[in-house]
C-alpha positions in Angstrom: -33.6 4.3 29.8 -32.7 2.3 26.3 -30.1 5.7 26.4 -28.3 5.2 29.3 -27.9 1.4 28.1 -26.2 2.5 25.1 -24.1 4.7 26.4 -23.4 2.1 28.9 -22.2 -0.5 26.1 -20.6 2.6 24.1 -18.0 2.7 27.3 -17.8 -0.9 27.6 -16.7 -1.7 24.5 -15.2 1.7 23.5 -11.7 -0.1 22.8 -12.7 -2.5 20.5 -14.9 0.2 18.7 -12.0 2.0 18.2 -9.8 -0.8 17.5 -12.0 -1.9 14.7 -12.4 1.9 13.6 -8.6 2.0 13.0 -8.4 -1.4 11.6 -11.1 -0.4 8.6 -9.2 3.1 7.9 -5.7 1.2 7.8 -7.3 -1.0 5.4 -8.5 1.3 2.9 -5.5 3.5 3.3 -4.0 0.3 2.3 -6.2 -0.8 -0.7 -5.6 2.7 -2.0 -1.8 2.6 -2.0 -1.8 -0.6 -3.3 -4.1 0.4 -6.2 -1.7 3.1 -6.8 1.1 1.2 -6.2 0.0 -1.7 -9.3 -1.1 1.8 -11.4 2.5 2.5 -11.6 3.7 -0.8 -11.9 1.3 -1.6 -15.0 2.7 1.9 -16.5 6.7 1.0 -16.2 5.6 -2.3 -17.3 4.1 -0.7 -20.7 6.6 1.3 -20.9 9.4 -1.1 -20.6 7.3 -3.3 -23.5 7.0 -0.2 -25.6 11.2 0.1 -25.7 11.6 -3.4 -26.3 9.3 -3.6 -29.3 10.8 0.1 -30.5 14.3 -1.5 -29.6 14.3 -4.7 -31.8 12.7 -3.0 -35.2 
C-alpha cells in the first residue's frame, strides 16, 4: 500500500525531481570549473608577479 503511494508521488512529481536533479549536477559541474577556472587565474597571476619582480632587478 505505502508502495503504490510512492510510486504514485514518484510520477506526480517526476518533473520537478528531475528538474532539481539537473539543477544540483549543473551546479557542481559549475563550482568545479569555476575552481579550476580561479586555479589558473591565481597561477598567471604569480606568474605575471614573478616577471615583474625578475623584470625590475
Amino acid at each position: 500500500m505505502a508502495l503504490d503511494v510512492i510510486i504514485a508521488d514518484f510520477d506526480k512529481y517526476k518533473v520537478y525531481l528531475g528538474a532539481g536533479l539537473v539543477f544540483i549536477i549543473l551546479t557542481i559541474g559549475g563550482v568545479i570549473k569555476y575552481r579550476r577556472y580561479i586555479k589558473e587565474k591565481r597561477k598567471k597571476i604569480g606568474l605575471f608577479l614573478s616577471y615583474k619582480v625578475f623584470k625590475n632587478k
